[in-house]
Residue frames as qw, qx, qy, qz and C-alpha x, y, z in Angstrom:
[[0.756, 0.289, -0.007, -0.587, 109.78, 119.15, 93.36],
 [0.044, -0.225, 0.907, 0.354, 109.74, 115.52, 92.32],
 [0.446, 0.053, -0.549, -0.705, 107.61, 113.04, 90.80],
 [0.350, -0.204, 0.807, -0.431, 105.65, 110.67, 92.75],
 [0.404, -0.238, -0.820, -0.328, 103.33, 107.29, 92.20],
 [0.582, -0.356, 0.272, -0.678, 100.43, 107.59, 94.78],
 [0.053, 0.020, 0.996, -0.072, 99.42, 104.15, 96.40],
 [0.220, 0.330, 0.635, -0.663, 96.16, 105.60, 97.05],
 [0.577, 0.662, 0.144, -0.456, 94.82, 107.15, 93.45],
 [0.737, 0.277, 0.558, 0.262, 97.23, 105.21, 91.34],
 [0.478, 0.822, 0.074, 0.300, 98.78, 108.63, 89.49],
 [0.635, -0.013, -0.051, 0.771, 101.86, 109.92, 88.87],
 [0.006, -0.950, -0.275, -0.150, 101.89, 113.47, 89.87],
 [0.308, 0.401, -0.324, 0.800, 104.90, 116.26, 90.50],
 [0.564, -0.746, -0.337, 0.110, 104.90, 117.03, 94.38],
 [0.310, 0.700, -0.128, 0.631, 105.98, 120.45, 95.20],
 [0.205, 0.208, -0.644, 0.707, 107.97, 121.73, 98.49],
 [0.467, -0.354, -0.123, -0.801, 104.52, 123.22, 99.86],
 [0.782, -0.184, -0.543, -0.245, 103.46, 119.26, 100.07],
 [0.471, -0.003, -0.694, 0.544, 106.08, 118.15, 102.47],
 [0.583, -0.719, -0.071, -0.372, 105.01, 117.61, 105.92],
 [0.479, -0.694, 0.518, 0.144, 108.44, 116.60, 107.48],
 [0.790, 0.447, -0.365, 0.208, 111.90, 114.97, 106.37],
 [0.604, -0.692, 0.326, -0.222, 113.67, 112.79, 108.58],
 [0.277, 0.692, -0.662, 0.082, 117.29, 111.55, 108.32],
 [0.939, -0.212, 0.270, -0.036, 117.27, 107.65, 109.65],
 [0.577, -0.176, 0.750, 0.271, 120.05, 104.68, 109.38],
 [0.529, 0.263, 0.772, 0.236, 118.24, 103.75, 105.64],
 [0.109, 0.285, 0.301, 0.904, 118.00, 107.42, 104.21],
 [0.147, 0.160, 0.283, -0.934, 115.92, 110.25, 104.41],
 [0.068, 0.444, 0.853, 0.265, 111.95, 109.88, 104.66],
 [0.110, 0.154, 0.196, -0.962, 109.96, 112.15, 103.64],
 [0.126, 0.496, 0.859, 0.018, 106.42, 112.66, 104.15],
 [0.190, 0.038, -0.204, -0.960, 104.09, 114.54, 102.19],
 [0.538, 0.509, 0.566, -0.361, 100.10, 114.78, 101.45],
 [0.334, 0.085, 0.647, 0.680, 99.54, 114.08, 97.88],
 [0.198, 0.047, -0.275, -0.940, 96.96, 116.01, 95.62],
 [0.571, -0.379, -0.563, -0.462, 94.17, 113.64, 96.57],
 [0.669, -0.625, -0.024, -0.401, 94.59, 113.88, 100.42],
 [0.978, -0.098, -0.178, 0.050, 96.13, 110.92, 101.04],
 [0.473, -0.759, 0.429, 0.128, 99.27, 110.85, 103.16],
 [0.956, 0.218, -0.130, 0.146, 102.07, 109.14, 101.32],
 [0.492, -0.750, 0.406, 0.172, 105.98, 108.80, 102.17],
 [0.776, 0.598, -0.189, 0.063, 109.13, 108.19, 100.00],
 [0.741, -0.439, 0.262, 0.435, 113.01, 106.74, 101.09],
 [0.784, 0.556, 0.029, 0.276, 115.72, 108.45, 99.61],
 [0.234, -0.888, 0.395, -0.010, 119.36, 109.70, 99.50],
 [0.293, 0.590, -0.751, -0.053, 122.32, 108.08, 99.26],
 [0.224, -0.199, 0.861, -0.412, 121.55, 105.39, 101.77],
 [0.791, 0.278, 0.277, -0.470, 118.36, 104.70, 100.25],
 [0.635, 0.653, -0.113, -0.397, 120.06, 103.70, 97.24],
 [0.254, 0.672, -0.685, 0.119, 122.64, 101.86, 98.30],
 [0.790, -0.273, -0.420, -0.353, 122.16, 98.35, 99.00],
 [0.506, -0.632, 0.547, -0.212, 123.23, 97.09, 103.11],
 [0.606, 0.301, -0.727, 0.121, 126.25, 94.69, 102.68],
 [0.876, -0.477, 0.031, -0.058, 126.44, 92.11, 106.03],
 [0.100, -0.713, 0.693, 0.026, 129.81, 91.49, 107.42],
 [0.768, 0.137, -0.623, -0.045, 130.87, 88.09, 106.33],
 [0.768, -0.519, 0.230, -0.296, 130.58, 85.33, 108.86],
 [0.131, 0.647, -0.737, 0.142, 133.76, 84.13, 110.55]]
């Protein structure tokens, strides 16, 4: 369960496991998509990788 802003209705609401409609491990963390309480698909980045900002290698 976490908390979520909607883009769509503009409310903060608690989105339970139920919601989720997949979670998928990428390069930039883990996205998961869910259907909020008004319908509305919506998707969130997190995990360690989300949170962590990408350093570039310094240019030689």
């Amino acid at each position: 369960m976490f908390l979520h802003a909607c883009t769509a209705c503009e409310r903060r609401q608690l989105i339970f496991p139920s919601q989720v409609t997949s979670l998928d491990n990428t390069d930039h963390g883990i996205e998961v998509s869910f259907t909020c309480w008004c319908g509305v698909e919506q998707h969130l980045l997190t995990g360690r990788a989300a949170a962590t900002p990408r350093r570039t290698p310094a240019a030689a």
